[in-house]
C-alpha angles and dihedrals in degrees: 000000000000116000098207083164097070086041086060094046094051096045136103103211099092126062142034103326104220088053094052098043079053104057089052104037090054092066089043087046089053088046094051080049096053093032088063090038091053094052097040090060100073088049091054092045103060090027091067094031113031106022150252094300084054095052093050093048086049100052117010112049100017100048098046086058092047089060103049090061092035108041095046087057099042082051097052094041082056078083095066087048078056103049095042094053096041086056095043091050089055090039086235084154100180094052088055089057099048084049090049097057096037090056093049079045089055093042097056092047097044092047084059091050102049098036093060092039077050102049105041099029097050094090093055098042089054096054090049093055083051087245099196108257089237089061098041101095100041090059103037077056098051103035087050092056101040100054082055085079098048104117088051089054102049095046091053093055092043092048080049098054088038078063102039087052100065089046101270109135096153108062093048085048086049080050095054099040085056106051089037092065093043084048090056094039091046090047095057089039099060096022103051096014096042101022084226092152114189093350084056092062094045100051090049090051086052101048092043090050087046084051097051091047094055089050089049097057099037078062101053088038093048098050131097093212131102097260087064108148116227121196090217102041092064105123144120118276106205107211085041099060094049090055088040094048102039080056107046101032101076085055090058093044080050093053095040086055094051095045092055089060095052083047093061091037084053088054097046087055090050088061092055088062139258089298102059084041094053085046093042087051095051094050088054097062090045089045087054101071088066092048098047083047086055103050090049090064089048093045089052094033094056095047092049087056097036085057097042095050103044081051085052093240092148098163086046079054101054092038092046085052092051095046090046093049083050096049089041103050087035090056097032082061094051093038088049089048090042089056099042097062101027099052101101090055091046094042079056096072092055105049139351099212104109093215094067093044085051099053089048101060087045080062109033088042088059100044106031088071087056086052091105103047086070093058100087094055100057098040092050096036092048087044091053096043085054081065095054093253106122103135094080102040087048086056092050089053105047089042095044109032105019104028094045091047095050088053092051100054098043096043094036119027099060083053090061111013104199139119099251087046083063095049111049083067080087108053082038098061101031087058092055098039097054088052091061094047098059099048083050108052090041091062101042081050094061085045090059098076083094117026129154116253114246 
């Protein structure tokens, strides 16, 4: 028997919208707070008690070729977030379900995939970003390790989204509190107890993803709702990965595409030497607090959207858009000031050689003040991809941000080969890409008068 009572009782489509966006963009915003926390530990960890070559294995390199797999992956399974939350807005039960099974399906495989390219291709894909010879053991160490613990990752992101989806921010935020604080107690233990350097913090990455996936799936096994996850019901649903698929995996082109970028950026860092690394790496992991914040509202934006319009609330759908645009740019501007005036403090925690404080503020001081000008592309591209139309903001994307950077980096930095040079690829494309966006959202929106039902 059906409970349609408990679907109610989980949706978005009813209520004041900002308080509703609210309610479900807070639990994202602490887990974009323990998220960053979670990833910045092991930074910290090896920065204070291993050194500065550590630190840039850690974070720069690694990390950039961590993304590009994972993120791919984490973008097109935003199809199955989609889906899911399209279904569960129109009540249609058995279709989350089947969702529900062909994205844990997806996730598995994909986990498999991404853990032996990783593996064996790792050596190869460092040399090729000039990865510094100093720094070469320490994150062949640690990338190896860590994509030993892929399918753990990537189940844990797709059980998120499977949650997300039906409108519950909170239990994936109880999941990341958990294996955060395992991941920081894990990293002191086996970097300043066992003296287990980089190896140490990825060890401790692997077991505390292993631990958030195991919680994941206890929760959708354990519910009475339609989204209940069976062992033996993982499979691929045909029809549903298509239209997973068709939907996420212009976000993961667009991913990979952003990620290739940052690929090229980190290798033009590398060739700047280990201290700009070391600083690069630790702006990454500031920056990315505004990033992870971001994302929170796109995450909550898109399922908002995703609910609403597969509820045919069109007019929900257009004010919940507005509200969102106005939260984001408004915190985007207090988070950008906040990070201006407090980075030498923040640098601190992650070396205490000057040199390298000094090159990151040079760095956060000229990018904090360019936050803003992204805004507008996460918050209308997530609202378009809600509405299942994720191929053209995809192509804006990869024209306006990807393409545009990868020009510029090629045509002007060797002209003048400095740090700034790199980074102004960021504000530049941001600008024009929000332009694009705009133009383009107000027009789809004209075209939805009529559109067709999912």
């Amino acid at each position: 028997m059906h409970n349609n009572n408990r679907i109610v009782s989980n949706n978005i489509t009813e209520g004041v919208i900002w308080k509703q966006l609210l309610i479900f963009f807070f639990p994202l915003l602490l887990g974009s707070f323990f998220q960053q926390l979670y990833n910045t530990a092991d930074a910290v960890v090896v920065g204070q008690f291993v050194g500065k070559e550590a630190l840039s294995a850690v974070g720069g390199t690694t990390g950039t070729l961590i993304n590009l797999f994972v993120g791919f992956f984490v973008g097109t399974s935003t199809g199955a977030t989609v889906t899911i939350s399209q279904y569960y807005g129109a009540k249609q039960e058995v279709l989350v379900g089947k969702a529900v099974h062909t994205a844990m399906a997806l996730a598995i495989v994909g986990g498999v995939v991404i853990m032996l390219l990783g593996i064996v291709g790792a050596p190869l894909a460092l040399k090729l970003m000039r990865t510094p010879d100093e720094i070469m053991p320490y994150s062949l160490t640690y990338i190896r390790i860590y994509f030993g613990g892929m399918i753990a990752n990537l189940v844990y992101n797709v059980g998120t989204g499977i949650l997300r989806a039906i409108g519950d921010s909170k239990r994936p935020l109880y999941f990341l509190i958990g294996s955060c604080g395992i991941n920081i107690v894990l990293d002191l233990l086996f970097v300043i107890v066992f003296r287990w350097d980089v190896m140490g913090v990825a060890v401790a990455t692997v077991i505390s993803q292993i631990c958030s996936a195991v919680m994941i799936c206890y929760t959708l096994m354990r519910t009475t709702n339609c989204y209940r996850l069976y062992v033996k019901q993982i499979r691929v649903h045909k029809d549903l990965l298509v239209k997973i698929i068709k939907i996420g995996l212009p976000a993961g082109f667009q991913s990979l595409m952003y990620t290739t970028s940052n690929i090229i950026i980190q290798s033009n860092m590398n060739s700047f030497g280990t201290d700009t690394i070391a600083a690069w790496t630790a702006y990454g992991k500031i920056d990315g607090i505004f990033w992870m914040t971001m994302g929170a509202f796109g995450i909550s934006i898109t399922t908002f959207v995703g609910q609403n319009y597969g509820a045919g609330k069109d007019d929900r759908v257009r004010k919940g858009i507005r509200v969102c645009f106005i939260m984001a740019m408004a915190v985007a501007i207090g988070m950008s000031l906040a990070l201006y005036f407090s980075g030498t403090y923040v640098y601190q925690l992650f070396s205490k050689e000057d040199i390298v404080i000094e090159k990151g503020l040079e760095i956060l001081h000229f990018m904090a003040p360019t936050f803003f000008t992204y805004v507008s592309i996460e918050i209308l591209s997530g609202s378009l991809r809600g509405m299942g139309n994720a191929f053209i903001p995809m192509l804006i994307t990869c024209l306006g941000v990807c393409a545009l950077r990868i020009i510029w980096l090629f045509a002007i930095v060797p002209l003048y080969p400095n740090v700034k040079t790199v980074i102004f690829s960021y504000p530049l494309t941001w600008v024009t890409t929000s332009i694009l966006f705009i133009l383009y959202y107000a027009y789809y929106m004209k075209k939805q008068k009529y559109r067709v039902s999912i």
